[in-house]
C-alpha positions as CSV (number, residue, x, y, z in Angstrom):
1,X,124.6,78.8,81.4
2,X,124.5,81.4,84.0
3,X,123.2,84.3,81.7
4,X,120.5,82.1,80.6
5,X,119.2,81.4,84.2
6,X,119.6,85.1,85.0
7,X,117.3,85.9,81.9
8,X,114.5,83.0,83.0
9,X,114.2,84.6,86.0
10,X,114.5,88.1,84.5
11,X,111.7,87.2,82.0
12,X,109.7,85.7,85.1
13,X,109.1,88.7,86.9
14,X,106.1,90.7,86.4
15,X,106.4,94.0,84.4
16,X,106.1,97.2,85.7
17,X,105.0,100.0,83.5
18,X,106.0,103.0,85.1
19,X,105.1,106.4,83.8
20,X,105.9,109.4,85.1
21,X,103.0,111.5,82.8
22,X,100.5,109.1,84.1
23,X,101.2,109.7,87.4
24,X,101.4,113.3,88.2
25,X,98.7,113.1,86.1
26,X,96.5,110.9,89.3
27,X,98.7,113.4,91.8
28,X,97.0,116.6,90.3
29,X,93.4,115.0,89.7
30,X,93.8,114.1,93.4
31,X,95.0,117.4,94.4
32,X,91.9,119.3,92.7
33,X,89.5,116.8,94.2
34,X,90.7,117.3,97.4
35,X,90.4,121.3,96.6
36,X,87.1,120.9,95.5
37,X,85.9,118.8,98.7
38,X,86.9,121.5,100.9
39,X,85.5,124.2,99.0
40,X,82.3,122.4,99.9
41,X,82.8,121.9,103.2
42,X,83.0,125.5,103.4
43,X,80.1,126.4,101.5
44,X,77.9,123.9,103.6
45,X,79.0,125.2,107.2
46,X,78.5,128.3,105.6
47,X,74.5,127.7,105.1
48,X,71.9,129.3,107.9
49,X,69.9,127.2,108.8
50,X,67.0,127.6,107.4
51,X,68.5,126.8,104.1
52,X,70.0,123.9,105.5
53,X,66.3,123.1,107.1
54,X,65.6,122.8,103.6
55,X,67.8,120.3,102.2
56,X,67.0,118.0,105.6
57,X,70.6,118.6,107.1
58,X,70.8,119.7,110.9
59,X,73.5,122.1,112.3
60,X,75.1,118.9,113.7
61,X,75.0,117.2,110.6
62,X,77.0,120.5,109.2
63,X,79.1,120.5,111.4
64,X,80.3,116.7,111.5
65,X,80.9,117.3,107.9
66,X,82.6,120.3,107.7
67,X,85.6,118.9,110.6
68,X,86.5,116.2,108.2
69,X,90.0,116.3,106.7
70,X,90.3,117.3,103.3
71,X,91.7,113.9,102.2
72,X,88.6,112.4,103.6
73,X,86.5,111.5,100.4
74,X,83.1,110.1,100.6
75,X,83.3,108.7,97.4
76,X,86.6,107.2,97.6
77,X,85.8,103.1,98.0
């Protein structure tokens, strides 16, 4: 009797599929995505002016940008 209510509950629970591929696989994606955003920053604040004239972006603009952390992804939801 006791092993069958241990195994109702057991079967009860909700399954967890854990796999360790899958997620160093999310950690490195993350890792180059947070390279790539500051690579971008950088190239931005590196802009003059005028070229940033161009695309409609002030030196303000820029430069709110470019202090963002890293980790700080405009596309995350």
């Amino acid at each position: 009797m006791k092993g069958q209510k241990g195994y109702a509950i057991a079967t009860a629970l909700p399954k967890f599929h854990f796999s360790l591929g899958r997620l160093l696989s999310r950690v490195w994606m993350q890792v180059q995505r947070w390279h790539q955003l500051a690579a971008q920053r950088r190239q931005l604040a590196s802009l003059s002016d005028a070229a940033l004239k161009d695309l409609g972006f002030s030196r303000a603009d820029v430069m709110g940008e470019s202090e963002r952390p890293f980790w700080d992804d405009p596309l995350k939801h």
